[in-house]
C-alpha positions in Angstrom: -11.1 5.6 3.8 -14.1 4.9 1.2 -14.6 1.7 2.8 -14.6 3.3 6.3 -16.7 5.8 5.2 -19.6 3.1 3.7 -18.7 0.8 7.0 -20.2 4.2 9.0 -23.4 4.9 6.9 -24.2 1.5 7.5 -23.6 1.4 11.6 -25.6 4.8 11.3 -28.3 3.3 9.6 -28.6 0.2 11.6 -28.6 2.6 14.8 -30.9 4.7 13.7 -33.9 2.0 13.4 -32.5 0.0 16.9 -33.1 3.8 18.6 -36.0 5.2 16.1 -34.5 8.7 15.8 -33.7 9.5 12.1 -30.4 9.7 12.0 -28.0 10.6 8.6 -24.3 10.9 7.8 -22.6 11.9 4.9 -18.9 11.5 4.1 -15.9 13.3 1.9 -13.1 12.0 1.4 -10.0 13.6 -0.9 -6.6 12.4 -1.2 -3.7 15.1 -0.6 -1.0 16.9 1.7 -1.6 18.0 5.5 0.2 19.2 8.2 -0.2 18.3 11.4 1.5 19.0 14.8 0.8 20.0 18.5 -0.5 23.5 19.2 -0.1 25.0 22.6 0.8 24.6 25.9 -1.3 25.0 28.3 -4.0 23.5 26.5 -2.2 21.3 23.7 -4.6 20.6 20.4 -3.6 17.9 17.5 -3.7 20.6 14.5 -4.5 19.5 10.9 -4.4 21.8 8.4 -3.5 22.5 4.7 -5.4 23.5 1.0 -6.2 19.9 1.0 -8.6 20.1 4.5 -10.0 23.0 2.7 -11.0 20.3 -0.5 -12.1 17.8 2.1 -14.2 19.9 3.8 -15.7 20.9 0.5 -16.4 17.7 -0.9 -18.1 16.3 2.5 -20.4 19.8 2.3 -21.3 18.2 -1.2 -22.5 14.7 -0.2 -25.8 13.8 -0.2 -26.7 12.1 3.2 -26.4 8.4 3.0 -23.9 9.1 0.5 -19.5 9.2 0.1 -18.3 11.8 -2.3 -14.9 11.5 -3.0 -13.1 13.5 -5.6 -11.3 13.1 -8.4 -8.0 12.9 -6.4 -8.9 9.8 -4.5 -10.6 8.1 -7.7 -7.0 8.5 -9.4 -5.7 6.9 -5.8 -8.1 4.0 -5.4 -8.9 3.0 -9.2 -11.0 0.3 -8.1 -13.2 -1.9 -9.8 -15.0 -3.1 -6.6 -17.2 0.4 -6.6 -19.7 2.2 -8.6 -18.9 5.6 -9.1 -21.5 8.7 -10.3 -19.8 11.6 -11.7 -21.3 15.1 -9.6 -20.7 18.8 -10.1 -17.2 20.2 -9.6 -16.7 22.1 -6.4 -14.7 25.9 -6.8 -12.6 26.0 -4.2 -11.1 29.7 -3.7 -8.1 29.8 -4.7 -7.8 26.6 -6.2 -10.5 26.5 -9.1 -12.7 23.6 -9.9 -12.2 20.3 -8.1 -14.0 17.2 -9.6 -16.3 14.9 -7.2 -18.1 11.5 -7.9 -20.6 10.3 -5.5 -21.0 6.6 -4.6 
């Protein structure tokens, strides 16, 4: 996901000089539980939803743009030598508390 995420910024960036509009992403990602199903009938929706969309959602509202912010979560998950990261301010997250982040 953290190497989706950078794969994006840089098709973003790329497109944004080819059309010369200023265009800017900016990407969470968080490791955790979901669930997911079908809602509905009549007009069936793929539902995803769970405390850990709530921590994604966070995290992503805390990049920069240009930028993946992953928290701590993930960096426990990827433990990867291959990428730089910067520690940033915890998140609160009702309910939850503090979540660490890092920025790359």
């Amino acid at each position: 996901a953290v190497a989706l995420g950078l794969a994006i910024i840089e098709t973003v960036d790329r497109i944004s000089v080819r059309v010369k509009v200023p265009l800017q992403v900016r990407i969470g990602v968080h490791t955790g539980s979901v669930i997911a199903g079908i809602v509905g009938t009549t007009m069936p929706r793929y539902l995803i939803t769970g405390i850990d969309c709530v921590i994604v959602s966070a995290v992503e509202k805390e990049a920069e743009p240009g930028t993946v912010c992953i928290s701590e979560a993930t960096e426990r998950e990827i433990m990867s030598g291959s990428w730089h990261f910067e520690a940033h301010k915890p998140i609160g997250i009702p309910g939850l508390g503090l979540v660490g982040t890092k920025t790359l």
